[in-house]
C-alpha positions as CSV (number, residue, x, y, z in Angstrom):
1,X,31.4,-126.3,40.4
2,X,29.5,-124.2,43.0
3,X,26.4,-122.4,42.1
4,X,27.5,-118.8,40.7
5,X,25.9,-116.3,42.8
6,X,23.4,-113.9,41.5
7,X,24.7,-110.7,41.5
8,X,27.7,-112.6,39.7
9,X,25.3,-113.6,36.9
10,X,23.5,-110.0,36.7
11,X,26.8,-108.9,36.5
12,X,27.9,-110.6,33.8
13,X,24.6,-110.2,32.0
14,X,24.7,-106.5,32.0
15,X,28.7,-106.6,31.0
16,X,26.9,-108.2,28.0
17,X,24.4,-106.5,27.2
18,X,26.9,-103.1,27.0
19,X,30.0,-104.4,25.2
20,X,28.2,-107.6,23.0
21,X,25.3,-106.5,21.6
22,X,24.0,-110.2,21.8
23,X,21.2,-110.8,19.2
24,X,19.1,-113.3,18.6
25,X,17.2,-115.5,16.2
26,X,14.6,-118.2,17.0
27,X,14.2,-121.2,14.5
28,X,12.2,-124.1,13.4
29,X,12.9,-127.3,12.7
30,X,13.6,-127.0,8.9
31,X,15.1,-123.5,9.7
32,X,12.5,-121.2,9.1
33,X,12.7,-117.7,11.3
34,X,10.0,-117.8,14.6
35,X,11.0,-115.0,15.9
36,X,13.9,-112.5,16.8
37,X,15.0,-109.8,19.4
38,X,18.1,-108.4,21.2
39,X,20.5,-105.9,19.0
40,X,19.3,-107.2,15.4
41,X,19.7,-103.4,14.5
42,X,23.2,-103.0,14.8
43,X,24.5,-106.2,12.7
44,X,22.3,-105.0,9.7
45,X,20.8,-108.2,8.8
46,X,18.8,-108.8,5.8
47,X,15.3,-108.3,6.6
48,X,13.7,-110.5,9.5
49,X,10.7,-112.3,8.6
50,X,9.0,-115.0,9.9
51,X,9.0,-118.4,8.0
52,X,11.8,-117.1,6.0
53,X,14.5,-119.6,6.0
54,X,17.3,-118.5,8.3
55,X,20.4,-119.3,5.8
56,X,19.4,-116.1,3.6
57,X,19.7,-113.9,7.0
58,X,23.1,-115.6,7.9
59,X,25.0,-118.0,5.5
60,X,26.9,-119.4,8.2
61,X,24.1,-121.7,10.2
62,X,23.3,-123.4,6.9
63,X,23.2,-127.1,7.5
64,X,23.4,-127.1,11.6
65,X,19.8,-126.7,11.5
66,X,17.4,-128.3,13.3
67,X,20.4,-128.9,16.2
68,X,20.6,-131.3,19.1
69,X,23.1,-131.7,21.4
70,X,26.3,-129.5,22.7
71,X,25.8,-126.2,21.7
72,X,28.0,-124.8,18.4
73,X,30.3,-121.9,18.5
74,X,31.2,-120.1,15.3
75,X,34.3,-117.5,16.2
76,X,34.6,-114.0,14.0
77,X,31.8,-114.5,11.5
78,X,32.5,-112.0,9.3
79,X,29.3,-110.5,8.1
80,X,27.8,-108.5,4.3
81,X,28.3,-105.6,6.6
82,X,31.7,-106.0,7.4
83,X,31.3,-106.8,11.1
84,X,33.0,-109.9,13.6
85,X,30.3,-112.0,15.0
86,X,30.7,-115.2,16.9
87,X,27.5,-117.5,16.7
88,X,26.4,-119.7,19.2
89,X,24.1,-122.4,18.0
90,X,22.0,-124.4,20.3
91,X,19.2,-126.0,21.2
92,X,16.1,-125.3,23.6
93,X,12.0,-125.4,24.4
94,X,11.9,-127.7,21.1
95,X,13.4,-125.2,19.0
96,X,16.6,-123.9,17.5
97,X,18.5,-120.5,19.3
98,X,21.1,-118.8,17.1
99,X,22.8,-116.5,19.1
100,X,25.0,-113.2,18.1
101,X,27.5,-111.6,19.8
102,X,29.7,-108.7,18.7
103,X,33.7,-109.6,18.1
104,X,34.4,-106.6,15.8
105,X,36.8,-105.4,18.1
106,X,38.7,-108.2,19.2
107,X,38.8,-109.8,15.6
108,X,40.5,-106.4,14.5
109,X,43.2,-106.3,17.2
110,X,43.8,-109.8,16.5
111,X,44.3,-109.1,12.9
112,X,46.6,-106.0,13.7
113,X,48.7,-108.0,16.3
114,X,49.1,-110.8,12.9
115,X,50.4,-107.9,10.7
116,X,52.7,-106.5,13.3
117,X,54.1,-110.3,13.6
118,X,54.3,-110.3,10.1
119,X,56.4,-107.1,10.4
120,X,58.6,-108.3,13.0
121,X,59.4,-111.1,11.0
122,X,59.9,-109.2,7.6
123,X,62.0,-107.2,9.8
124,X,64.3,-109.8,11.7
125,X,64.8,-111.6,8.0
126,X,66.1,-108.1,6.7
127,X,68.4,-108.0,9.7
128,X,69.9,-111.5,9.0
129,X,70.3,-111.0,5.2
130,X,72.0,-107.6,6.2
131,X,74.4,-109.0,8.4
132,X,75.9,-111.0,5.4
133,X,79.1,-109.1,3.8
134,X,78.3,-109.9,0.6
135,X,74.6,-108.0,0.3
136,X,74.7,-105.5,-2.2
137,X,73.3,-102.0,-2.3
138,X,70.7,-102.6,-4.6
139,X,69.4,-105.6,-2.8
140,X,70.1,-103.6,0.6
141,X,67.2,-100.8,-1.4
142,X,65.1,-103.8,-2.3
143,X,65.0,-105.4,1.4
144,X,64.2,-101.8,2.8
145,X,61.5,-101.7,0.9
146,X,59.8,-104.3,3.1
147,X,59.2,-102.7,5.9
148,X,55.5,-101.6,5.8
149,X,55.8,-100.6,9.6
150,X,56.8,-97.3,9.1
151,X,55.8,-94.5,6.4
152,X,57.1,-91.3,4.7
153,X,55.2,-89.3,7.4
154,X,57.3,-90.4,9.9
155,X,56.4,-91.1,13.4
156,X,57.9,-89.9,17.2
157,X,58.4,-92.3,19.3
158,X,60.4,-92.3,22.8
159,X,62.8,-95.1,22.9
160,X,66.6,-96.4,23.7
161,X,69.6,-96.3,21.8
162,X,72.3,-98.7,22.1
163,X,75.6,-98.5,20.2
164,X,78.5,-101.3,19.8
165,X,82.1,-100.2,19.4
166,X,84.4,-102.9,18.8
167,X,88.0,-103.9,17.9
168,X,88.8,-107.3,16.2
169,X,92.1,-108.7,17.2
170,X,95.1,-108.5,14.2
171,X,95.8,-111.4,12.6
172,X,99.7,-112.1,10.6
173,X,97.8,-111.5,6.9
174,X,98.3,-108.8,4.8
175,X,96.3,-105.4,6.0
176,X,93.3,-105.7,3.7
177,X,93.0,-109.2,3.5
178,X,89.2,-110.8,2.3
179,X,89.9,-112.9,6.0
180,X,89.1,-109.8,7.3
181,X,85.5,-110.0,6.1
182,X,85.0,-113.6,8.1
183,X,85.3,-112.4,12.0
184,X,83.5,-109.3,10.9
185,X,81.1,-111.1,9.4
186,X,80.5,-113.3,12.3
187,X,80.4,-110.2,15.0
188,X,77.4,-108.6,12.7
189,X,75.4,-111.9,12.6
190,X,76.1,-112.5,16.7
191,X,74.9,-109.1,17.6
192,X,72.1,-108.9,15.3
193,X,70.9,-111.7,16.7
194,X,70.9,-110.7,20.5
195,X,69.6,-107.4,19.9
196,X,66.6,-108.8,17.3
197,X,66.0,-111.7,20.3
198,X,65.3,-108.7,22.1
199,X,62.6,-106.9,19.7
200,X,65.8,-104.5,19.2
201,X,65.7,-102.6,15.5
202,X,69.2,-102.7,13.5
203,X,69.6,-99.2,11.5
204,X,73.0,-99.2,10.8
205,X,76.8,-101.3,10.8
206,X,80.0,-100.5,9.7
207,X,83.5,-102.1,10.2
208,X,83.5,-101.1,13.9
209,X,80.2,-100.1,14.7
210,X,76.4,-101.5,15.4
211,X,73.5,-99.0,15.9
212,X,70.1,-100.3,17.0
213,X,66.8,-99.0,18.5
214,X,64.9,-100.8,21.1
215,X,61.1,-99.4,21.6
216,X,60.4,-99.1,17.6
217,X,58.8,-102.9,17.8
218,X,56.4,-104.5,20.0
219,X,58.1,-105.1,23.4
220,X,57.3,-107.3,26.2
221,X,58.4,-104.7,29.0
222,X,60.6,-101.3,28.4
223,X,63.1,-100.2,26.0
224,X,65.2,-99.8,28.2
225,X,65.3,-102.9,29.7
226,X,65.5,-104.5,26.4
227,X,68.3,-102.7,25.4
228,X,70.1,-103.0,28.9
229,X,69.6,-107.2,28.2
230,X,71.1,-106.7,24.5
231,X,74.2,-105.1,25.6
232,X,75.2,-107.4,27.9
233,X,74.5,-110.3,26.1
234,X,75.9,-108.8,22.8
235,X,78.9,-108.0,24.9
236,X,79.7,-111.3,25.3
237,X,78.4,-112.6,22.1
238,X,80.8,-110.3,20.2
239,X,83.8,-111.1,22.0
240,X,83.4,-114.7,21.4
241,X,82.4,-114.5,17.3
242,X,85.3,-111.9,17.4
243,X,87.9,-114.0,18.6
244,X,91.1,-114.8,16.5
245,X,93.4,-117.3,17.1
246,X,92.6,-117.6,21.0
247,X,92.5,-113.7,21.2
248,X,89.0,-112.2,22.4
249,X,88.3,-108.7,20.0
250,X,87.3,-105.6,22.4
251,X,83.5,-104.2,22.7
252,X,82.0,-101.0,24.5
253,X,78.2,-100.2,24.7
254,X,76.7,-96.8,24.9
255,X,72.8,-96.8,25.7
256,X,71.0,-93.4,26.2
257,X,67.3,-92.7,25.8
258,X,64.3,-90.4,24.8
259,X,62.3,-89.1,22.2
260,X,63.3,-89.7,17.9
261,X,61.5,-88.8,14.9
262,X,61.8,-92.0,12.4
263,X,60.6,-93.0,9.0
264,X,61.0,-93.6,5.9
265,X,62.4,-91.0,3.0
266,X,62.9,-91.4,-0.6
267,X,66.7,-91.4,-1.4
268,X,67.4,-92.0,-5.7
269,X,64.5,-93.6,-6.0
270,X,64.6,-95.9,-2.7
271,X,62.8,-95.9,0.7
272,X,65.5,-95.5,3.4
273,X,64.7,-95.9,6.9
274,X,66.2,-93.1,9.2
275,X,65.8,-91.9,13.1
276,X,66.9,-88.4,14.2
277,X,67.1,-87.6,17.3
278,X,69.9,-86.7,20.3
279,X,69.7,-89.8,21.6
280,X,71.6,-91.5,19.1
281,X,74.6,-89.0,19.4
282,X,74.9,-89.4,22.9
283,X,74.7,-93.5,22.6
284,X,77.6,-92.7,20.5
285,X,79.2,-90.9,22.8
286,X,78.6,-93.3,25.4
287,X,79.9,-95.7,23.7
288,X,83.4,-94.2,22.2
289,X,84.2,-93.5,26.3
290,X,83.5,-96.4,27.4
291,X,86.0,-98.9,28.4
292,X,86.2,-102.3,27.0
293,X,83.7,-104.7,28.5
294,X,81.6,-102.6,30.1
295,X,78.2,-100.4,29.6
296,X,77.2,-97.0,30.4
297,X,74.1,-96.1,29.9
298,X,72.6,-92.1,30.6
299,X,70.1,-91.2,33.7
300,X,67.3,-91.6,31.5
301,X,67.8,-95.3,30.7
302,X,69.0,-96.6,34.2
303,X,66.0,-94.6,36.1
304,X,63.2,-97.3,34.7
305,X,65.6,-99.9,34.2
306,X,64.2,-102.1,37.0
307,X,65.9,-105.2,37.6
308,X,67.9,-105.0,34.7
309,X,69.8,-102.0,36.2
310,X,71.3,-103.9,38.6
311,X,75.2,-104.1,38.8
312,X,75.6,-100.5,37.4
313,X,77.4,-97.6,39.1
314,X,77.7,-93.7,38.9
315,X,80.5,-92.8,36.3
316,X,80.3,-89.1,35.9
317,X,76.7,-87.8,34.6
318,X,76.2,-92.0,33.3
319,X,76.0,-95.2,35.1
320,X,79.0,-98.0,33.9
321,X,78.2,-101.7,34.5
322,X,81.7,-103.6,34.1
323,X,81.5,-106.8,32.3
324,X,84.6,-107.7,32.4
């Protein structure tokens, strides 16, 4: 590897020195404290003193002292005071360095990024178990329960709307046969999983209908190019689980976007997620008028679209994309 230049290494010295707060501790050979310097102050050690073994200043070097060889890297110490450290162990000028560096921040985002998994996942196993007919209300209460990522006090977020219409095919059996339930069924589950795929949020179905929010989880890229990639797919995905006896069902999607108010309110005793907002009429509306097999999404949505925008054209004051 070439020799780092200089004004590299000062560089990277002073970025250091400002977001690290690298502290250090000098040791013996059978651990006792020589000498210390750097930002002791701000991990609020126990009390420095010299010949004091190190271990009672920080529990986690116990046992890799005196040390020889590679040096050791301990990632998000946490320490008495609450803070993220990472320790560097490592040897030099016949004694032993022990090495701090700040990783409060990173350790926390880390952590928050974990919950928000967690959430995702708590989420996309509520949508499965929602998608089967036979849930009942009570467990439906129960499963909306575990949804820690929003609260009572609501949040406003800005993000896209996409509703399904669709029409199974009629079959020879009596009107309100329990058959009915089994295409149905399937439909739910193969929508629900194109729009969870993409980090979409399910808040409501019915016989003919599929509601869901894109921008309310973590997204790699826009809501509405999430949503854009969910209708398409979902398109297809719904005529194929729809299908009876060789006959494909019909689907419309309706995607508009902007600004809702969601959260979580207390209904007889339940938590019960719900999103207000006029983008969710006019995805509605969107949707009843459009044809079968195709999209139309509102100005809003098809303006930072990108990529997946492509295909669509001006219908009116929306843009149709014909999938048919």
């Amino acid at each position: 590897m070439a020799e780092t230049p200089r004004i590299v290494l000062d560089y990277l010295a002073a970025l250091v020195l400002e977001t690290r707060s690298p502290a250090y501790i000098r040791v013996d050979g059978l651990g006792g404290i020589l000498g210390w310097g750097g930002d002791t102050p701000a991990y609020r050690l126990p009390s420095l003193a010299e010949g004091e073994p190190v271990g009672l200043v920080l529990s986690a070097v116990d046992g890799l002292i005196p040390h020889t060889g590679e040096p050791i890297r301990l990632p998000a110490v946490e320490l008495n005071s609450g803070q993220f450290v990472d320790v560097h162990v490592f040897g030099g000028d016949d004694h032993t360095w022990v090495l701090l560096t700040d990783a409060t921040l990173e350790t926390m985002q880390q952590a928050m990024l974990q919950q928000r998994l967690n959430e995702v996942n708590l989420i996309r196993g509520w949508h499965a178990r929602a998608a089967d007919d036979q849930i009942t209300r009570s467990e439906a209460g129960e499963l909306i329960s575990e949804l820690p990522a929003f609260t009572e006090e609501g949040e406003r977020l800005e993000v896209s709307v996409l509703q399904l219409y669709f029409a199974l095919p009629q079959h020879s059996g009596p009107v309100l046969a329990t058959d009915d339930l089994d295409p149905l069924g399937r439909v739910l589950r193969a929508a629900t999983e194109v729009i969870t795929h993409e980090s979409g949020y399910v808040t409501s179905m019915a016989q003919d209908s599929l509601v869901a929010m894109f921008g309310v989880l973590p997204t790699g890229s826009s809501p509405q190019i999430h949503a854009i990639r969910a209708a398409r797919d979902a398109v297809a995905a719904v005529r194929e689980a729809g299908s009876i006896g060789g006959e494909n069902g019909s689907v419309a999607a309706g995607i508009s976007s902007g600004f809702v108010s969601v959260g979580l309110v207390n209904v007889a005793g339940s938590r019960v997620f719900v999103a207000v907002g006029p983008s969710l009429e006019a995805a509605g509306n969107l949707a009843r008028s459009a044809d079968s097999g195709t999209v139309l999404v509102d100005v809003a949505t098809l303006k930072v679209a990108g990529d997946a925008g492509a295909g669509f054209k001006s219908s009116g004051e929306a843009y149709a994309l014909d999938l048919n």
